[in-house]
N, C-alpha and C positions, 0 to 999 in steps of 0.2 A: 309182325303186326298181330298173329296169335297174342300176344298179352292183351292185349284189347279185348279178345274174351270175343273177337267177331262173330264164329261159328254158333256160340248160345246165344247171340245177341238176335242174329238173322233166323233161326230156330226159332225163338220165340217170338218175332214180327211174326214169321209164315204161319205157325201154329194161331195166332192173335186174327191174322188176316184169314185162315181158313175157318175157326171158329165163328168170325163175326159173317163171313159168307154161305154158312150152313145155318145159321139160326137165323137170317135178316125174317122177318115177318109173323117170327112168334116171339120173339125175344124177350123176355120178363126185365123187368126193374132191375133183380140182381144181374144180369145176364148185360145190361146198358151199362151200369156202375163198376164192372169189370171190364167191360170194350174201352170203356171212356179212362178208366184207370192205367189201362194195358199202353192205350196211345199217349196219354200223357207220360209216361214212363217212358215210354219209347224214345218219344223227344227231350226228354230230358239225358238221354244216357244219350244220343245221338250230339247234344250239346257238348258235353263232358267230351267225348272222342274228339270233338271238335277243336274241343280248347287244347287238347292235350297233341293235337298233331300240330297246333299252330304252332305253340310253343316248341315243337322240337323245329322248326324251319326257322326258326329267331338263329341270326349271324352267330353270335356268344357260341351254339351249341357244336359247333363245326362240321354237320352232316353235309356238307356242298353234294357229295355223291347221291347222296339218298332223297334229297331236297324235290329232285324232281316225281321218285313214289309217294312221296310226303305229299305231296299240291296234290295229284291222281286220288290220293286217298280222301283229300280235301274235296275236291270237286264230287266226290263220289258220296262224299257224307252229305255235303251240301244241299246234291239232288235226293239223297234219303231225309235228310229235313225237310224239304218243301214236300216231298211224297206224303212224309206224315204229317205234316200242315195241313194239306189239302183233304188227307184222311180225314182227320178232327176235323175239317169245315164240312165236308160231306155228312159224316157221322150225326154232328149235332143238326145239317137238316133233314136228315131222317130223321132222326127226333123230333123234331119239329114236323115234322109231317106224321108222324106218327101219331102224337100228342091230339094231335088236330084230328086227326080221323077218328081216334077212340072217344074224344069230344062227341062226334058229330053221332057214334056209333048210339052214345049214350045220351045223347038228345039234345046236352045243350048247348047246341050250336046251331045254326040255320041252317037246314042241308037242302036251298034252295036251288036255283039254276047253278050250273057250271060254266054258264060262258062269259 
């Protein structure tokens, strides 16, 4: 499963994921455009691993022994795609909340009651 390139793959999630948890609160424009790039890459190569372990459990390819690490690696990509799903739905509402505060920082917005 090294051909898959796992070990850089999961290196640079954690490196992505410890960057974006050491800057949350100062983070600049370039600093979002690289978060929001890093996770969309992320799920995109996590797609890719996806397709490419289905395909080896397709009957044609005769791994019956292996079949059952094959599904394990499936299930495991699976829950690494929704992890980064939920990453990017988090991420963009931080941004969104973000957006909003610097709005409100800078006046134009009504920073009336909060309840």
């Amino acid at each position: 499963m090294e051909s898959f390139g796992w070990t850089a793959f999961f290196e640079e999630l954690e490196n992505v994921f410890s960057l974006c948890q050491s800057q949350i609160g100062i983070a600049n424009e370039g600093f979002v455009d690289y978060i929001t790039q890093k996770l969309e890459l992320g799920l995109q190569n996590v797609k890719k691993i996806q397709e490419v372990l289905e395909i080896a459990i397709e009957p044609e390819t005769e791994l019956e022994e292996e079949e059952v690490v094959v599904r394990k690696y499936l299930d495991l990509i699976s829950t690494l795609q929704s992890c980064i799903i939920w990453l990017l739905s988090y991420w963009d509402a931080y941004l969104e909340k973000r957006s909003i505060c610097t709005q409100c920082q800078a006046g134009s917005l009504y920073s009336g009651s909060t309840t």
